[in-house]
C-alpha positions in Angstrom: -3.4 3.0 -17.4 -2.0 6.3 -16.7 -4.2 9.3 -15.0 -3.9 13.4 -15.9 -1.2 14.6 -16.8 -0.3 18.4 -16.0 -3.3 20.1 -14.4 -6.8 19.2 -12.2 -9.3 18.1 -15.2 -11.3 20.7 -16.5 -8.7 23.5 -15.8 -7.4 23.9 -18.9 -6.7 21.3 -22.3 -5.5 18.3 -20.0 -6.8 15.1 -20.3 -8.1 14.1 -16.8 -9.1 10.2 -15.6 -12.3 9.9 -16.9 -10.9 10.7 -20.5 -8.8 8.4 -20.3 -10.6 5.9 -19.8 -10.4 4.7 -16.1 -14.2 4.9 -15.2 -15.0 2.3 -18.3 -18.1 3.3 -20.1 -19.8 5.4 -17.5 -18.8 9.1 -16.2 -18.1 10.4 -12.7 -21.2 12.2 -12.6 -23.4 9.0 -13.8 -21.7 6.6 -11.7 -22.6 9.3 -8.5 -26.2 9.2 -9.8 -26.1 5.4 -9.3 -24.1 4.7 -6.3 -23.8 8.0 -4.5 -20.6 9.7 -2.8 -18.6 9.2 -1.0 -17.5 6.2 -3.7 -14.5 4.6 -4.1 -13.8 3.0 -7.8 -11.4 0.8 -8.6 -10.4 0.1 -12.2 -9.3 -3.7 -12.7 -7.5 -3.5 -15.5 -4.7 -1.1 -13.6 -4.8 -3.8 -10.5 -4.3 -6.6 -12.6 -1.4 -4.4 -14.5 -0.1 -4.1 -11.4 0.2 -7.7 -10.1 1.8 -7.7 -13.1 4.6 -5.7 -13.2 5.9 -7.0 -9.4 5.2 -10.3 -10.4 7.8 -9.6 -13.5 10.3 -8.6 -11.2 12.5 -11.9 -11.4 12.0 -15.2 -13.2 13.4 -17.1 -10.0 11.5 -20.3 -9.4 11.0 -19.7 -6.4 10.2 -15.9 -6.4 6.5 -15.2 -4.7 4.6 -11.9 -4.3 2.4 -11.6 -1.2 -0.5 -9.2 -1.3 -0.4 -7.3 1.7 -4.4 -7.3 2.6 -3.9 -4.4 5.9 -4.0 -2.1 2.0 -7.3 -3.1 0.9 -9.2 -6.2 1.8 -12.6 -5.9 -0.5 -13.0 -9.8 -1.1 -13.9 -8.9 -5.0 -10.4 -6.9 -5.1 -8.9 -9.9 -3.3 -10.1 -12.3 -5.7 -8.7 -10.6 -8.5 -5.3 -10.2 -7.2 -5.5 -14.5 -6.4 -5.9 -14.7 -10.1 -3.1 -13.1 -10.9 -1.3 -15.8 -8.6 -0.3 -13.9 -6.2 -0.3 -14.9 -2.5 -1.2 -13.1 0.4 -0.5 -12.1 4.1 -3.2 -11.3 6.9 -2.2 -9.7 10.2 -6.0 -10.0 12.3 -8.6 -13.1 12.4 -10.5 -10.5 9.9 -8.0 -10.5 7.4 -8.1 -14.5 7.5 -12.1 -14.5 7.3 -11.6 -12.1 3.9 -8.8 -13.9 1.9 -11.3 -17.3 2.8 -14.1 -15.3 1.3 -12.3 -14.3 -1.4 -10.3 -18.2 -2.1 -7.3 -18.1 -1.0 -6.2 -21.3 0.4 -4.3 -22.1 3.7 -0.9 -22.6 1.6 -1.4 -19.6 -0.2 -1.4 -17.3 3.1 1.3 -16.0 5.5 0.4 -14.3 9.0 2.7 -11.7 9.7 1.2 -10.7 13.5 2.2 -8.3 15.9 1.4 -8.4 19.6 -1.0 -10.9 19.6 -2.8 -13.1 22.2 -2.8 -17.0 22.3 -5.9 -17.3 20.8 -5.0 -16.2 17.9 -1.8 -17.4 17.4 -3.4 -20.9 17.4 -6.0 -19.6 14.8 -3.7 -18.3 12.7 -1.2 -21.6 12.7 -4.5 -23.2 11.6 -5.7 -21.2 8.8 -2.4 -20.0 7.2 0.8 -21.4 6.0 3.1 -20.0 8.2 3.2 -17.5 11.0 5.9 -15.0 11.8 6.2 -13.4 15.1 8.1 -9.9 16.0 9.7 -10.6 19.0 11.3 -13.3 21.6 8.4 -13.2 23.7 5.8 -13.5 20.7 8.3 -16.5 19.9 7.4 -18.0 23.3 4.0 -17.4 23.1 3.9 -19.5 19.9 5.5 -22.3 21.6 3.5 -22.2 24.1 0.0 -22.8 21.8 2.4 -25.5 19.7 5.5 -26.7 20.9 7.5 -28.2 18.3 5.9 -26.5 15.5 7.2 -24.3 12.5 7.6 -20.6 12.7 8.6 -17.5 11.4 10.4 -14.6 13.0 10.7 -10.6 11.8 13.9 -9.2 12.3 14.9 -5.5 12.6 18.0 -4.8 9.7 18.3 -1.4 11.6 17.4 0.6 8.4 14.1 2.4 7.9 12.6 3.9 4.7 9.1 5.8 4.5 6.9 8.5 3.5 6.4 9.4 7.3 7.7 8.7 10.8 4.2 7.1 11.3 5.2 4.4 8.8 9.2 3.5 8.9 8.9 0.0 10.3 12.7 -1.0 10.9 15.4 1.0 12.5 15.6 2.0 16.3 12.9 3.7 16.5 10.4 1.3 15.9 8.5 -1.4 17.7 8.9 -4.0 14.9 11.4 -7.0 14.7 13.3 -8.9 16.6 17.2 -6.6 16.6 20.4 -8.3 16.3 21.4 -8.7 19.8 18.3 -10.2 20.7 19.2 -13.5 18.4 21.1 -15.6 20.9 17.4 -15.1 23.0 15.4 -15.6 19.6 17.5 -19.4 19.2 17.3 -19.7 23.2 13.3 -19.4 22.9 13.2 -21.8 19.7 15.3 -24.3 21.7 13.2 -24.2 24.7 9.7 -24.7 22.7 11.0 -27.7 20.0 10.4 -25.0 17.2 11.8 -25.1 14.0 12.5 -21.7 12.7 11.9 -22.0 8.5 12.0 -18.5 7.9 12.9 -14.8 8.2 11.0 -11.5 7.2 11.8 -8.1 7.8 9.9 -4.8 6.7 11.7 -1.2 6.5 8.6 0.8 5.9 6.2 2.4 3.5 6.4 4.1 0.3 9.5 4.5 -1.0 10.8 5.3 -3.7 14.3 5.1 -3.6 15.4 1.6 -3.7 18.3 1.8 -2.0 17.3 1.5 1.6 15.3 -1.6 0.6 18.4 -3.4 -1.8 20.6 -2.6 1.6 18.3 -4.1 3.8 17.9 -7.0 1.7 21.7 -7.6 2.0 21.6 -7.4 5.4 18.6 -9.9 5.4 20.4 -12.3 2.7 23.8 -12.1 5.7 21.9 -13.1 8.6 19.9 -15.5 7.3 23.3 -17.5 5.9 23.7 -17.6 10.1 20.2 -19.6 10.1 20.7 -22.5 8.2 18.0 -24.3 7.2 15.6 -22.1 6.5 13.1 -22.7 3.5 11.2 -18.7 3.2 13.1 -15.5 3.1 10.4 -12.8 3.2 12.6 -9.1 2.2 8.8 -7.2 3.4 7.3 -4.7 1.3 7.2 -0.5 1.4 6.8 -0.4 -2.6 6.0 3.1 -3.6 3.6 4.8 -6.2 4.0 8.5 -7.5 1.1 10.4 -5.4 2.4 13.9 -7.1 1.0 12.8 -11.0 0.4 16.6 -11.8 3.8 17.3 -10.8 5.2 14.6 -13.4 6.6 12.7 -10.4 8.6 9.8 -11.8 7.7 6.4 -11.3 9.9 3.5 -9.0 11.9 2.3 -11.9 10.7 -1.8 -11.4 13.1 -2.7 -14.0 16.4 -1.1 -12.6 15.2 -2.6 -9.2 14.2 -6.0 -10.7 17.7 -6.3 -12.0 19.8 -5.6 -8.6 17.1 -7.6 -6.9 16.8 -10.8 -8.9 20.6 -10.8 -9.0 21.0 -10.6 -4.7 18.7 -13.4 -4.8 20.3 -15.8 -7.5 23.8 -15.1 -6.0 22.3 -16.4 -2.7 20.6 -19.3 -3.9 24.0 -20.2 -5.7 26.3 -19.9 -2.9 24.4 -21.1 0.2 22.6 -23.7 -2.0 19.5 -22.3 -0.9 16.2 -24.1 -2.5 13.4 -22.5 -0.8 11.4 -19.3 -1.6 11.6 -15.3 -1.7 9.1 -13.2 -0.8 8.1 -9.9 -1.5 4.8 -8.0 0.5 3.6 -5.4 -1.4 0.2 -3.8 -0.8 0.1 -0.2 -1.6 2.2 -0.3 -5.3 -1.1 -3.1 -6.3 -4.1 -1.4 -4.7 -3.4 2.3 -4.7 -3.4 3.3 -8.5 -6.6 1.4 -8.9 -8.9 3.8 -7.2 -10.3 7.1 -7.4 -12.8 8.2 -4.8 -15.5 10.3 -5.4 -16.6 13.3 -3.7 -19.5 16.0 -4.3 -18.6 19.9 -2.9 -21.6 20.9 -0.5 -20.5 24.4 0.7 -17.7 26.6 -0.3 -16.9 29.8 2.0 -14.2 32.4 3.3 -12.4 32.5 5.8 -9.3 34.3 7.2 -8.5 35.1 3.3 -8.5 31.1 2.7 -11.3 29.7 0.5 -12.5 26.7 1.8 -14.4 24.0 -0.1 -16.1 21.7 1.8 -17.0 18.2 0.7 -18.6 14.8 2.1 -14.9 13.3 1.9 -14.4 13.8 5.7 -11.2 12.1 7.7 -13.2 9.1 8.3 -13.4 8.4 4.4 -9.8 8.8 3.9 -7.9 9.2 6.5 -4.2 9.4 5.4 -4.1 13.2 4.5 -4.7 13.7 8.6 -2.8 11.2 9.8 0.1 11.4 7.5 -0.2 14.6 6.1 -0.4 12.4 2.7 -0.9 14.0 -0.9 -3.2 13.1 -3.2 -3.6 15.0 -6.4 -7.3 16.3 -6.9 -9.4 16.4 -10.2 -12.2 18.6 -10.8 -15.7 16.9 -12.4 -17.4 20.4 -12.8 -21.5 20.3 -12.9 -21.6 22.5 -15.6 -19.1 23.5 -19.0 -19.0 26.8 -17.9 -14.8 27.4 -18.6 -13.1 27.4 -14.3 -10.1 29.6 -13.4 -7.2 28.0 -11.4 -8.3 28.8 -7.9 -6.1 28.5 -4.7 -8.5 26.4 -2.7 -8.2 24.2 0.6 -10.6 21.5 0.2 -12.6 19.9 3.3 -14.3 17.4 4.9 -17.5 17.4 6.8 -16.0 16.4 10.2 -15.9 18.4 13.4 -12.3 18.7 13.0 -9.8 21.2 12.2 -7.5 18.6 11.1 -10.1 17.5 8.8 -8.5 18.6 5.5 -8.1 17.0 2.3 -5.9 19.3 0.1 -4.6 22.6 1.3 -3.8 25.4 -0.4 -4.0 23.8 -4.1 -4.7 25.7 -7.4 -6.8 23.3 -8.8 -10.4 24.8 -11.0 -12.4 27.2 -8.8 -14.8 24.6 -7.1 -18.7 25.5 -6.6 -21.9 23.4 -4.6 -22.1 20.1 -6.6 -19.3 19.9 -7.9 -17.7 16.1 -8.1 -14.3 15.6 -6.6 -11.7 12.7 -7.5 -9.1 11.8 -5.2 -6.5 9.8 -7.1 -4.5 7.0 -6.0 -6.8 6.1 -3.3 -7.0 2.3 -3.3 -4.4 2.0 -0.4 -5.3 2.4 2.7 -8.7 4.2 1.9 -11.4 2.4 2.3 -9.0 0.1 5.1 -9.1 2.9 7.3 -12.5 4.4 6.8 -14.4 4.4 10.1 -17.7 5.3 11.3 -16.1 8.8 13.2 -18.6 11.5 14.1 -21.0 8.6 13.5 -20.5 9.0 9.8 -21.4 6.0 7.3 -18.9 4.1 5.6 -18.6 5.0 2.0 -19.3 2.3 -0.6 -17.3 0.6 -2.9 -17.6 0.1 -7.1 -15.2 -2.1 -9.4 -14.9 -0.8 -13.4 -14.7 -4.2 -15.6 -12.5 -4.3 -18.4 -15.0 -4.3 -20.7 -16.0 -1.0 -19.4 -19.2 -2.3 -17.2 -19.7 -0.9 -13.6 -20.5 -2.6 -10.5 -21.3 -2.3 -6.7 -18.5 -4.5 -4.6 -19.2 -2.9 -1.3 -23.0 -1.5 0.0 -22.7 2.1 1.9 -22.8 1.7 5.6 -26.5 2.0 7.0 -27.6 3.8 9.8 -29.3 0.2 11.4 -25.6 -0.7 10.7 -24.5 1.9 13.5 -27.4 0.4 15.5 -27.2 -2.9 15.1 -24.1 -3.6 17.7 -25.8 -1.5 20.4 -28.1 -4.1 22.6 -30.9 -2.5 23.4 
């Protein structure tokens, strides 16, 4: 299901979301009369599509997607995606509590952990699959809560790929993985503690969309893994981008170009090392993010400096990656009335005592007024993850659009006995 495709929705002739569809039966303005704003909605049709298309990527046997949950972990999302058949990987005992809720079995998760205490190393042996640890020292820790056990390890390939510094996950410049000349130590630490070591993962970041990096890294992986032998997972990580720039006819990660140079680095390893076990792939954002839209209602619009600012209820602690990231998200327009709106430059708001608290600046999008409804597209990754209860603000709630066009509440809005209720009196 595709979104607008030139300009903000009622700027001109262009179709916008809810034309085409991706609110069901209902409109933005009727599903804000029912649920409110801030709201995220989330279309399932476009996150089953999804889970789709990167399970398609190669008919190996042994091929598995893992649903990254750190993107979004609404157990009524989650479920959805478990349907599909893919698997999933937790990082935090929350994680774990959320794929239970949502079904996923103890073989069907991985716990992918980074600095983590003894106590939850243990948990997470017990409630997932397989654990894999970032560093010699993590390694130890592991044998030390269950020597002679299976593990996993995450190793640093030395090349990084990513929207922002924030998020390149592999390289030198990074506290992830275990690097190259830390291996002799890595087999040292396995030695010492009994463990078997079944598998490798690595991760070179977020969002990209050249494939390159990841196809190099995945060599890399495929080369030192050969120096492991016996090993039953190779997990190549995740980073899977989606086009955040629709308006500007951004072009899409071409899945089937990648699919072909991917499935054929895996089939020539299974071929010549004999390898029978299974290839991973952890993508969270490419599912979740194109699912989503999150609703917003303007509450003030002003001047200031020669900038016109519209302000909104869709503060920093609603969605956070435009402040921490300096993320894009294209913008549509809901206007309250049919009265025809000029391409304004505008630098839309939240309602946080902030200055970083901007959404979009300087876009020409329709000249926004008071009670006006906002969307913010592609906001299914790392939206509603990283909300937070800043400035004492309320958590915004959560709505799923059924394929057969029906609407429904998956998350409740925060409550202000919710802020109170962890403070003893």
């Amino acid at each position: 299901m595709n979104h607008a495709s030139k300009s903000a929705c009622g700027a001109t002739r262009n179709r916008c979301s809810a034309e085409l569809g991706f609110f069901g039966s209902a409109l933005p303005h009727e599903l804000v009369r029912d649920f409110g704003t801030p709201l995220y909605v989330y279309n399932e049709s476009v996150l089953r599509e999804r889970c789709r298309e990167l399970k398609g990527l190669s008919e190996d046997p042994g091929f598995r997607v893992c649903y990254s949950t750190k993107a979004n972990g609404n157990p009524h999302l989650l479920r959805i995606i478990r349907e599909e058949g893919l698997i999933a990987d937790a990082m935090s005992p929350g994680e774990l509590a959320l794929l239970k809720r949502a079904g996923f079995r103890k073989e069907e998760i991985c716990y992918v952990c980074n600095n983590v205490d003894a106590a939850e190393l243990a948990l997470a042996n017990a409630q997932a699959d397989h654990v894999s640890v970032d560093s010699v020292s993590q390694v130890e820790s592991f044998g030390r809560v269950n020597p002679g056990g299976r593990v996993m390890a995450r190793v640093n390939p030395g090349i990084g790929a990513g929207h922002s510094s924030k998020v390149i996950t592999a390289g030198k410049k990074t506290k992830f993985g275990i690097p190259p000349e830390d291996f002799g130590a890595l087999r040292a630490a396995l030695d010492a503690y009994g463990l078997k070591l079944i598998g490798l993962n690595q991760h070179v970041g977020s969002l990209f969309m050249d494939p390159k990096p990841y196809l190099d890294a995945a060599r890399w992986l495929l080369k030192t893994a050969a120096s492991f032998p016996g090993l039953e997972i190779i997990d190549f990580g995740g980073g899977f981008g989606v086009p955040y720039r629709k308006y500007d006819m951004e072009k899409r990660l071409d899945l089937a170009e990648f699919g072909l140079r991917f499935g054929a680095l895996i089939s020539a390893f299974r071929a010549k090392q004999g390898f029978s076990g299974i290839f991973i792939i952890e993508p969270g954002r490419y599912i979740a993010a194109e699912c989503s839209i999150l609703l917003g209602t303007v509450t003030a619009v002003k001047n200031n400096g020669g900038v016109r600012y519209v302000g909104t209820d869709l503060g920093f602690n609603v969605l956070a990656r435009p402040m921490i990231y300096d993320s894009f998200h294209d913008l549509e327009v809901y206007p309250g009335n049919d009265k025809p709106r000029a391409l304004t430059l505008q630098t839309v708001v939240g309602n946080i005592c902030e200055t970083g608290d901007v959404l979009a600046r300087d876009r020409q999008i329709p000249e926004l007024v008071e009670g006006d409804i906002v969307g913010v597209l592609d906001a299914g990754a790392y939206g509603q993850a990283m909300s937070s209860n800043y400035n004492q603000r309320l958590r915004p709630a959560e709505a799923l659009i059924r394929p057969d066009g029906s609407c429904s509440l998956i998350r409740r809005r925060d409550t202000i006995e919710d802020l109170l209720a962890v403070y003893p009196e």
